[in-house]
Every structure is written in C-alpha cells, then in structure tokens.
C-alpha positions as CSV (number, residue, x, y, z in Angstrom):
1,X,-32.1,58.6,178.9
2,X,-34.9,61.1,180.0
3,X,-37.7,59.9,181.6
4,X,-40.6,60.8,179.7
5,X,-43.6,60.8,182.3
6,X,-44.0,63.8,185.0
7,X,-45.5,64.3,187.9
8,X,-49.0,66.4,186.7
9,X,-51.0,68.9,188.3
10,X,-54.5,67.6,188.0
11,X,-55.9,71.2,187.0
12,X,-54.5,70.4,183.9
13,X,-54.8,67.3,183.5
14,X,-54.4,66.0,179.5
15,X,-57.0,63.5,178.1
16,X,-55.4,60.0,178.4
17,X,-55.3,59.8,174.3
18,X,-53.0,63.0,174.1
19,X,-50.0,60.8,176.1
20,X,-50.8,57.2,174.1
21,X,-47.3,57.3,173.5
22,X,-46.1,58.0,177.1
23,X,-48.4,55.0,177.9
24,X,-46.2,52.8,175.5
25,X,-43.0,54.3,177.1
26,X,-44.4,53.2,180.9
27,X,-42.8,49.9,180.8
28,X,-39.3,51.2,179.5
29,X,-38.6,53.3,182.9
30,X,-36.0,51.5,184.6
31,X,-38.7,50.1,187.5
32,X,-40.8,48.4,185.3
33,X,-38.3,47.1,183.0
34,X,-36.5,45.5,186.2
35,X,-39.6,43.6,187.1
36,X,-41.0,42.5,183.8
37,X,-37.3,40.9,183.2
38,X,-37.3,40.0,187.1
39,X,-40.7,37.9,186.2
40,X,-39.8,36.4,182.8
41,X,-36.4,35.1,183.8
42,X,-38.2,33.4,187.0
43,X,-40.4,32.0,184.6
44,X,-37.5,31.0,182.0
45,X,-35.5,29.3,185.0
46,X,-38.7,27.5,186.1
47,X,-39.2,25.2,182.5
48,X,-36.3,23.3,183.7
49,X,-38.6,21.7,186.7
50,X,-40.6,19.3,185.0
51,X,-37.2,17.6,184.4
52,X,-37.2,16.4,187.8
53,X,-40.7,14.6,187.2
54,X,-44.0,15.0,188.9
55,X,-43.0,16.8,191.5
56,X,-41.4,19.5,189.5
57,X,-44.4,19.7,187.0
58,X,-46.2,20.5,190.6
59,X,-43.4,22.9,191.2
60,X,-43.3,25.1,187.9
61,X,-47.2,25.5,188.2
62,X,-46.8,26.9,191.7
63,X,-44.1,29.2,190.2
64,X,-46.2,30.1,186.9
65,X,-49.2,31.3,190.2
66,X,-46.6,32.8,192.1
67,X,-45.2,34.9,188.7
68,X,-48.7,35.5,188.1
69,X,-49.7,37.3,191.8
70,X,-46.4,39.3,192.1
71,X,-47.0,40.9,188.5
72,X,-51.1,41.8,189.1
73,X,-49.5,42.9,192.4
74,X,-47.2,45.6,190.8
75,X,-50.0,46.2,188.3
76,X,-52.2,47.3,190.7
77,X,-50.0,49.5,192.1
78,X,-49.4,51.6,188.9
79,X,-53.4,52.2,188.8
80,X,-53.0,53.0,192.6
81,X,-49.8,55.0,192.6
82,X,-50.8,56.8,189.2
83,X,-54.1,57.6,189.9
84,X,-52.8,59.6,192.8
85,X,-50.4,61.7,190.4
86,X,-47.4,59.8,190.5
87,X,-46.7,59.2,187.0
88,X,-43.4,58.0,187.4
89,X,-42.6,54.0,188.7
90,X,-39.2,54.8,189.5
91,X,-40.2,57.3,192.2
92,X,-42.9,54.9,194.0
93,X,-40.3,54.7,196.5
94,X,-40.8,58.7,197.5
95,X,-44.5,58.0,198.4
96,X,-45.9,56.5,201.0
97,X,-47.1,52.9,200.9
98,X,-49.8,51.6,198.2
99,X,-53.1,51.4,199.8
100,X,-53.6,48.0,197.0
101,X,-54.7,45.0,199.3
102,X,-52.6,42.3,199.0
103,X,-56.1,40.4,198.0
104,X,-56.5,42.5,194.6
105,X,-54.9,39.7,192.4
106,X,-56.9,36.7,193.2
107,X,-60.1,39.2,193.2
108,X,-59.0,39.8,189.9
109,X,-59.1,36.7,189.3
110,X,-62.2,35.9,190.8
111,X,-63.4,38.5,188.1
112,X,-62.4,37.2,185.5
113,X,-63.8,33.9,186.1
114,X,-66.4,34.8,186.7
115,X,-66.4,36.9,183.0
116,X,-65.8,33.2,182.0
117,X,-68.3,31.3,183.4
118,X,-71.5,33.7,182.0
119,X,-69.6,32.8,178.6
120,X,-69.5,29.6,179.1
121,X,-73.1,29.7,180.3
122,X,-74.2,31.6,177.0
123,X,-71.9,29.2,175.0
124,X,-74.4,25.7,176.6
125,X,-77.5,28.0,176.4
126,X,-76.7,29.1,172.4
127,X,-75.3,25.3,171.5
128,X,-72.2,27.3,169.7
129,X,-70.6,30.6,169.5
130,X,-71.3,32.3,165.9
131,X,-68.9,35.4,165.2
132,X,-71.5,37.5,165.9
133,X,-72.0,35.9,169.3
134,X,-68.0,36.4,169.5
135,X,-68.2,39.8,168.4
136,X,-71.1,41.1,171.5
137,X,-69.0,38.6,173.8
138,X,-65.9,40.8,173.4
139,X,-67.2,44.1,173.1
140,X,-69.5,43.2,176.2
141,X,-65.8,42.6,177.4
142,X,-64.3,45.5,176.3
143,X,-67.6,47.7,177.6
144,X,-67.1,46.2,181.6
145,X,-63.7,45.4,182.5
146,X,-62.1,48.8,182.5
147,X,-64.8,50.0,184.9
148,X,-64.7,46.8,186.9
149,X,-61.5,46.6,187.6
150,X,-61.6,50.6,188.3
151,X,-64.3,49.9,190.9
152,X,-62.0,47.0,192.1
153,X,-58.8,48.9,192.9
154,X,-60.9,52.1,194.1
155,X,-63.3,50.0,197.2
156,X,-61.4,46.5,196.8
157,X,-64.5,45.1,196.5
158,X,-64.9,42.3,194.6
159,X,-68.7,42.5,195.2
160,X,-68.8,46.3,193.7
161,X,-66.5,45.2,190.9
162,X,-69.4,42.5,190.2
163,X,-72.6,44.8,190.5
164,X,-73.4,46.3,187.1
165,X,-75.3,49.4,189.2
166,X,-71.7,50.3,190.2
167,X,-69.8,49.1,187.1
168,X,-72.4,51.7,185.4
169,X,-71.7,54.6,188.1
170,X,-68.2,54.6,187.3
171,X,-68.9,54.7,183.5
172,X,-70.9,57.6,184.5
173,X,-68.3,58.9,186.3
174,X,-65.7,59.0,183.3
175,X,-68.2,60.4,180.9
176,X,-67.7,60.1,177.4
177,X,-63.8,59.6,177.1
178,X,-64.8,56.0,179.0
179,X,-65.9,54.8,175.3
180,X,-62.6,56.0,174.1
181,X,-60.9,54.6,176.7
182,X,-62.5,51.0,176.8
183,X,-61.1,51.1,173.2
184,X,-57.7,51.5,174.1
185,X,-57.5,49.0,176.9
186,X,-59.3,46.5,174.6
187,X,-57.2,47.3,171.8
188,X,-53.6,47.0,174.0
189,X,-55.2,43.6,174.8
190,X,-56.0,42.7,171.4
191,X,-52.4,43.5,170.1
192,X,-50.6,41.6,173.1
193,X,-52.5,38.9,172.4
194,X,-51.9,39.1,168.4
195,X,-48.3,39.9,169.1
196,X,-48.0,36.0,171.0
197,X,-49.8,34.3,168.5
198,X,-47.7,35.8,165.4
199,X,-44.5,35.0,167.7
200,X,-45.8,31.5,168.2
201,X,-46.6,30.9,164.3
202,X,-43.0,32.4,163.9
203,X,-41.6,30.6,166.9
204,X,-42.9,27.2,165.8
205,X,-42.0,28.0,162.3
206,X,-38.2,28.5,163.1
207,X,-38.0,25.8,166.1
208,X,-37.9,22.4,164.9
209,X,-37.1,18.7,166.5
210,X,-32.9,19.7,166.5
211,X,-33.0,22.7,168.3
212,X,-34.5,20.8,171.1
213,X,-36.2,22.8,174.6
214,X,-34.0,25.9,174.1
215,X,-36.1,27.9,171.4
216,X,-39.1,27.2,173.1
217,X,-37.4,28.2,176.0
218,X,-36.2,32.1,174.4
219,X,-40.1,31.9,172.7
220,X,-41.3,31.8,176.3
221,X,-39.6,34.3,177.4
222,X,-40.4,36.8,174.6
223,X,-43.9,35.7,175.6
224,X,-43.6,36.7,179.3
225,X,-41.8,39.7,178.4
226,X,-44.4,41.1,175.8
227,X,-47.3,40.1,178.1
228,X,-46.2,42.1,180.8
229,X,-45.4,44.8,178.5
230,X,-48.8,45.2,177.7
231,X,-50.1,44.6,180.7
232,X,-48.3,47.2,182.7
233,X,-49.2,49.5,179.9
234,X,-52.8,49.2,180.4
235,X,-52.3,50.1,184.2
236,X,-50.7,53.2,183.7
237,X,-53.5,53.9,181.5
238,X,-56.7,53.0,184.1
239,X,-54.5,54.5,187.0
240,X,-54.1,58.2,184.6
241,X,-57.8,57.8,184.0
242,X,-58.8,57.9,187.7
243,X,-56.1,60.6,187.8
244,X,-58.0,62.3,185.6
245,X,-61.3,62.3,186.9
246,X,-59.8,62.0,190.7
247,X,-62.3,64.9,192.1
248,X,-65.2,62.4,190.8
249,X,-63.4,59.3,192.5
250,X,-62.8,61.5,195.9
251,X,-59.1,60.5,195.4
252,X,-56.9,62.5,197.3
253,X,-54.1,63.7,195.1
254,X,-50.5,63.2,196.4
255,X,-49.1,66.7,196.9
256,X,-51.7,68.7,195.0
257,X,-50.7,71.4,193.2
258,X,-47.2,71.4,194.3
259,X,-44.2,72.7,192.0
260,X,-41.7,69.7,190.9
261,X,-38.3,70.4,190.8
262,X,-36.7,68.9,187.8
263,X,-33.5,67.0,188.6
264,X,-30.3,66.6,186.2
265,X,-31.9,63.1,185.2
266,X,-35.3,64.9,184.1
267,X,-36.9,62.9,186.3
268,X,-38.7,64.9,189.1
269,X,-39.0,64.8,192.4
270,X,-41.0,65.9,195.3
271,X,-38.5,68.2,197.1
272,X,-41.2,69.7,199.7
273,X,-42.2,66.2,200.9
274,X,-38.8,64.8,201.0
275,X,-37.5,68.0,203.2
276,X,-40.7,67.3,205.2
277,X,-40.5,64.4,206.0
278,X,-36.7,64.6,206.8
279,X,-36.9,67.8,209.4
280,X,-40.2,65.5,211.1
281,X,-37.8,62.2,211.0
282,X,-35.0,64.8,213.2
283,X,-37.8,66.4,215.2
284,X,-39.4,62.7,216.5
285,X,-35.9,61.7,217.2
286,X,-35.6,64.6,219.3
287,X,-38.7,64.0,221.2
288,X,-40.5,67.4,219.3
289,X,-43.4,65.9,218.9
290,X,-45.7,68.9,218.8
291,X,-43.1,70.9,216.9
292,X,-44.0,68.6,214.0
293,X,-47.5,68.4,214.2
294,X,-47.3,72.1,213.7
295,X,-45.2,71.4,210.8
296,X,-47.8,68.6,209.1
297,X,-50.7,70.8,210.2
298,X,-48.8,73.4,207.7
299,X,-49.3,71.3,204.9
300,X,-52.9,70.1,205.9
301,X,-54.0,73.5,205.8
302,X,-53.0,74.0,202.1
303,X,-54.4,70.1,201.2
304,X,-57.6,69.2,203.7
305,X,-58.3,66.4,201.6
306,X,-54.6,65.0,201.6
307,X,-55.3,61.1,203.1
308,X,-51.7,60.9,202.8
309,X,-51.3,63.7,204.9
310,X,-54.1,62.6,207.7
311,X,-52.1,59.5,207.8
312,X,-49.1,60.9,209.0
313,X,-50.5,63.3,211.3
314,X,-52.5,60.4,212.5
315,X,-49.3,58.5,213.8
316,X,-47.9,61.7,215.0
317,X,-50.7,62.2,217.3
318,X,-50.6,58.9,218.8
319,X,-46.8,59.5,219.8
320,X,-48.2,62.4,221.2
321,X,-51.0,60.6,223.0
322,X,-53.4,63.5,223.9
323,X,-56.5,61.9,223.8
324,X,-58.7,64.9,222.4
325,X,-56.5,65.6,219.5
326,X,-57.0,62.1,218.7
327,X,-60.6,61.7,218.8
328,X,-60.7,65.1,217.1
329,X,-58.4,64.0,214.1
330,X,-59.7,60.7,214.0
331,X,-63.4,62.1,212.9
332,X,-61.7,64.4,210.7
333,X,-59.7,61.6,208.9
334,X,-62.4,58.9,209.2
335,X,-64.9,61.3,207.4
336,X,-62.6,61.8,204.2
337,X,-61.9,57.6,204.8
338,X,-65.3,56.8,203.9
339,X,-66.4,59.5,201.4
340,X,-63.4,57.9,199.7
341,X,-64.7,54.5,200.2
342,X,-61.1,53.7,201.6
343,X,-62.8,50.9,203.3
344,X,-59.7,48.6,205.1
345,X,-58.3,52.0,206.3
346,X,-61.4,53.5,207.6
347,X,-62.0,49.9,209.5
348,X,-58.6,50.2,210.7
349,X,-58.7,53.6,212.3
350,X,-62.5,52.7,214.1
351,X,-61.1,49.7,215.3
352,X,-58.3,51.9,216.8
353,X,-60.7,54.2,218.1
354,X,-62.9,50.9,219.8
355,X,-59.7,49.9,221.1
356,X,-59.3,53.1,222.6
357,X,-63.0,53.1,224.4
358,X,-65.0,50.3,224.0
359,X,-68.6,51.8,223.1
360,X,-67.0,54.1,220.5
361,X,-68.8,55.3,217.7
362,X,-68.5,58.2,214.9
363,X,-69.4,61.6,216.2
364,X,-71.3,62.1,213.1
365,X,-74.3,60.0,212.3
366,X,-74.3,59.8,208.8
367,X,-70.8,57.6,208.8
368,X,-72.1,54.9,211.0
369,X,-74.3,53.0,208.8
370,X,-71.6,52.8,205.8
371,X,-69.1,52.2,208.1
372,X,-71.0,49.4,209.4
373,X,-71.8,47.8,206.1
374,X,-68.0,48.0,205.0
375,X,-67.2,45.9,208.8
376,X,-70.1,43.0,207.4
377,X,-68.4,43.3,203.8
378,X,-64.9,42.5,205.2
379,X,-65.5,40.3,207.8
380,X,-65.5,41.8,211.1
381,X,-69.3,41.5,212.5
382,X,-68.1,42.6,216.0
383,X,-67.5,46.0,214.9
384,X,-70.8,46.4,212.7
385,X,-72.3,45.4,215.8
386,X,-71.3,47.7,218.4
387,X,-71.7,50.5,215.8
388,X,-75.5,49.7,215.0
389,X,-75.9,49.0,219.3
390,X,-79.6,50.9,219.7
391,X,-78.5,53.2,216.9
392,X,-82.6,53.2,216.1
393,X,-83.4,54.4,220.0
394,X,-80.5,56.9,220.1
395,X,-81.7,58.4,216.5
396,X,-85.3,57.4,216.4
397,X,-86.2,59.4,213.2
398,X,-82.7,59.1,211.2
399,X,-82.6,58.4,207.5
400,X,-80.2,55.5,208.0
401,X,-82.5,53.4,209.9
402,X,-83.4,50.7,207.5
403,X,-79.8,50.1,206.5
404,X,-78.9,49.5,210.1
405,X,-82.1,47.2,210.4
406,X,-80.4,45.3,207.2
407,X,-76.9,45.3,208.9
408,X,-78.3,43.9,211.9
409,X,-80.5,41.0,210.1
410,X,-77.1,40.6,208.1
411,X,-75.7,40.2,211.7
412,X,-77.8,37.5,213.0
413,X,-78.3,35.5,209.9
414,X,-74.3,35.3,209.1
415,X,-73.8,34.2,212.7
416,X,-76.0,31.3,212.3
417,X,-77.6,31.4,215.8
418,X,-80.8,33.8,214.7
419,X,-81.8,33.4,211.3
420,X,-85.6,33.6,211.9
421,X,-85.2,37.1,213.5
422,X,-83.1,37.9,211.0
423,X,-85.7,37.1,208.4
424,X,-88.7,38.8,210.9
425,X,-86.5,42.2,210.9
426,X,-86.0,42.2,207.1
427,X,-89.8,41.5,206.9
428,X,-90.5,44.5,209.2
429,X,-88.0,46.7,207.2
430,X,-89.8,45.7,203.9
431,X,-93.1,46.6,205.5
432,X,-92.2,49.9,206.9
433,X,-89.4,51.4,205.0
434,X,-90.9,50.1,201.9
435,X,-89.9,53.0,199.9
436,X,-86.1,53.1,200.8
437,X,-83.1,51.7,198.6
438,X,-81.7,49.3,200.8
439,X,-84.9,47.1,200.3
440,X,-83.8,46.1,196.9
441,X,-81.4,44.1,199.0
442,X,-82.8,43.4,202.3
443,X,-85.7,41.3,199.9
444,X,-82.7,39.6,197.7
445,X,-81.4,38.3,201.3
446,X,-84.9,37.4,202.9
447,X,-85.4,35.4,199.5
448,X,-82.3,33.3,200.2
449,X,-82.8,33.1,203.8
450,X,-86.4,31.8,202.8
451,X,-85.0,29.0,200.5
452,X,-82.6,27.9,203.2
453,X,-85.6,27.9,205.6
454,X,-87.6,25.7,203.6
C-alpha cells in the first residue's frame, strides 16, 4: 500500500486541518503499527502474572510502567522527528538520532500530575465538582497541554513546560490555528477515551462468568491497541504543528528545501543525504578527512541553520583535530545550539570545549549567561561556574549582569555552603538592577531562601 505522508517543504507547509485524515493514517505505516502491536501484546502476555501471586501482581505493574515509558518514548519522537520534516515513521531510520531525552516520559508525567493535583486542589477548595466546574477543568485542559507539552519536547524542560509565561509564548507563537488545534488534540483524546468506555460497556456486555479471563484478556488488548492509536495520532499532529511554525520555534529543518525522490513504494526518500553520507563513510575510511569536510561544508553553505548538519561536521573536525577549526565551528554551532534552546547539546559541546582548555568560555558575550542558566537548570553547577568566573569585571557595563549575579547566588545557595551571600547578592541585585527581568525571580528565590533562614 502507498504510504500516504511525504516529506514537505516547509515553504509550503499545509495547515494541520487540511491533512486530518493523514493524521488518522499515521498509525497504519508499517513502523507504528509494529510498535503499537509490539506494546499491546507485551501487555496481553503480562495478565497472566498475577497467576503466580504477589510477586507477579508486583511484576505486571512493573511491565504496565515499562509499556507505558517505551510508548511516550516513541511518541515523542514523532513530535521530534516530524517537527523536523520527516513525516514519514518508517524512514526515522534515514535521519540522524532523535535529540528526545530519554527523561521526556516521566517529565510528562510529572506534568500531568501535577495537572492533577491543582484539580484535586480546586475539587477540596469547591467541596464538589459541578459540570460547569467539569466543563472549565477540561477546557483549561484542552487550552495548556498542547503548548506544554510543545514547550516540553522543544527545551526538555519540565520547569518551562510548567510556567504559564512560556506555555502562553508558545500559544503566541502558533497564532490563531493554536485554538483550532487544541481542539483537535482535545477532541482525539475525547474519542479514544469514548471509544474504551463504549468497548468496555460492549466488552462487559458480551463477557460473562463462562468465558472466564480470555475476553477480558482480547478487551485489553483492543484497549492498548486503540489507546496508542490515538495517542501516536496526536504526536504526529503537535510534531506537524512545530513543523509548521518551525522558523518561529528556530527548528532547523532536516534537509530544507531538498527535492525527494519518489521510490516504487511511494514512500520517499532522501537520496542526497544518503549518497552523502555514504561517499563521507568511504572518505573517513580512507583517512580523507579534509576531503569530506569540504564535502559537508557544501551542504552547510546551502543550510547555515542545519544542526543536523553542524553535528556531523562537528565530529568530522575532531577526527581532524585542528584546534582552530574547532574552536571556530564550535562558536558557530553553539550559537545556533542556544538560539534553539537545544539545551543538553549545547551543554555537551561547552563541556567539550572546557575539556579542551579549562577557562573556556563563548567568544560571544551574549551566550554566556543562558548558557549558564541551562548548566544550573540541568545540574552541572561546575560549568555555570567557570562561565560566570569575573564575568562582571571582564564586562563591567554588559546587559547580562544581573542574570549572572542570579546564577551565581543560585550557585552558592544550591551548594549549601553560602546561603547568606547568596541571599546578600540577590539583595544587591534587587537594589541595583531593580528594573531588569530577572528580578521577578531572583526576589521569588530570596523569598524562599528567607523562609529557610528563619
């Protein structure tokens, strides 16, 4: 059968309600379908533990967590892999490896939890849920998660996913079509869960006392099968919308603009990248190193913003090991790294480049201070610190002073060995740089450093 996605030229981009069907299709290509039958049948083999007592009660609830992680895995990499322009699941394999963390589920997670817990807040505070408590519950649902779990997959932050101020940029960002498009997520959502509860009415209906676990059994497996069906669905449809709007995401589109060749299966493929990276493969194994540099450097020079690109050449020129074409490309690639706010790769190449020379920092000012946050953010303090090392002396009058003054107090607090000059540096950064936006912050975290004080 024909595949029905195609690799698309972002030019021309349709609005995601012009391919609802193609959506629907996404979990028929022969990828998906493998894994949502891979995951149901590992969850239809697993209702036979609790035969085997306690301990296999304990063992299919491990199995129902570890079903759970591998599918959000998988989902996440359609957002990641389509939002790039790879429409196509079957061809993952062409691309380079997903940038998803393998953290992404259990943020999601966290998310969600965390969704339930201001319900169940609301729920105490109200005494009950009315429908029209219900009603703004799920709509206030329906408003956030698409732009949440945008923000999530885009920084892999759960933080960001949980800060309205950035929930609200990425609505921004999307435009109008986000209304439309929290509909449709909200909606697929809706139906999955409709479609399980009219199985289970039917299910328990048709099952009685004589056929015994089997029914149940096949009912469970319809349900698995439908719920990732639905699921994966939604992905495509949040990874096409980032597609969409990529320029405003600063995602770097796979192979922008390239012709597709269509192949006798209908499926395309990327021919140019594929020939690439074959003639580079012979050309290492040769020992012509610079030879395909040149050859990257062609395709850089047609796609500047490629990351996928600046990847490769990035590994390239450490074979080579000439130290000024690293340092050069590794300002170049770290630049488009954190206008991206591809923070774990960006933390990865500077701590490379510290590696490399131990008082290393960016040649350009303006990355240091978000390149510092992101190191607090994802635990690696002795980073942020030798990035914001006299950063005030060396650029006395520099816009980015008061968030390295945060960073540092951030610094000393976390480490637990200065928290009263952590709390007199946030105190002289409120005094002085009263006007800046960091402050919003910095007085949030002298507020809780206060409570712990007292």
């Amino acid at each position: 059968m024909e595949t029905t996605y195609e690799y698309g030229n972002q030019q021309a981009a349709q609005p995601f309600w012009q391919r609802i069907r193609k959506f629907f299709l996404l979990p028929l290509d022969k990828s998906v379908l493998l894994r949502i039958f891979g995951l149901s049948g590992a969850l239809l083999v697993s209702l036979a533990l609790p035969l085997f007592g306690a301990i296999g009660v304990a063992l299919l609830a491990l199995v129902v967590l570890a079903v759970l992680i591998v599918g959000a895995s998988y989902g996440f990499r359609i957002i990641e892999r389509s939002s790039k322009g790879y429409l196509i699941p079957s061809d993952y394999g062409l691309t380079d490896q997903t940038a998803v963390g393998p953290l992404l589920p259990y943020k999601f997670a966290a998310l969600i939890v965390a969704f339930a817990t201001v319900a169940v807040i609301l729920n105490r505070l109200l005494g009950a849920f009315d429908l029209a408590a219900l009603i703004v519950l799920g709509l206030a649902f329906a408003a956030l998660m698409p732009a949440a779990s945008i923000r999530l997959v885009t920084t892999g932050s759960l933080r960001g996913a949980m800060d309205l101020a950035e929930v609200a940029g990425v609505m921004r960002k999307i435009g109008r079509p986000y209304a439309a498009l929290s509909g449709f997520v909200f909606g697929g959502v809706v139906g999955g869960l409709s479609a399980l509860y009219l199985l289970g009415v039917l299910g328990h209906s048709a099952t009685g006392p004589a056929e015994g676990g089997i029914g149940y059994a096949l009912l469970a497996l319809l349900f698995s099968v439908i719920f990732w069906y639905y699921a994966f669905a939604v992905c495509a449809v949040l990874g096409y919308a980032l597609y969409q709007h990529a320029d405003k995401f600063h995602i770097a589109l796979l192979a922008r603009g390239d012709k597709r060749l269509k192949s006798s299966t209908g499926r395309h493929a990327d021919v140019k990248a594929r020939t690439r990276d074959a003639l580079i493969g012979q050309m290492m194994t040769q020992g012509e190193v610079k030879e395909a540099i040149e050859l990257l450097n062609a395709d850089l020079s047609q796609r500047p913003n490629d990351l996928s690109l600046h990847a490769r050449l990035h590994k390239l020129l450490l074979a080579e090991n000439y130290g000024p074409r690293v340092e050069d490309h590794t300002e170049k690639y770290l630049a488009l790294l954190v206008k991206s706010e591809n923070w774990h790769e960006a933390l990865t190449l500077a701590e490379e480049a510290q590696a490399r020379r131990a008082d290393w920092a960016p040649r350009r000012v303006e990355l240091i201070a978000p390149l510092a946050r992101a190191a607090v953010q994802k635990g690696r303090p002795q980073m942020a610190a030798v990035l914001i090392r006299g950063f005030d002396k060396k650029y006395p009058n520099h816009p980015d002073i008061p968030q390295i003054y945060f960073v540092g107090a951030q610094l000393m607090a976390e480490s637990g060995s200065r928290p009263d000059e952590a709390r007199r540096i946030l105190q002289y950064l409120l005094q002085k740089y009263g006007n800046d936006p960091v402050t919003t912050e910095a007085r949030r975290y002298l507020e809780v450093l206060d409570r712990m004080a007292r």
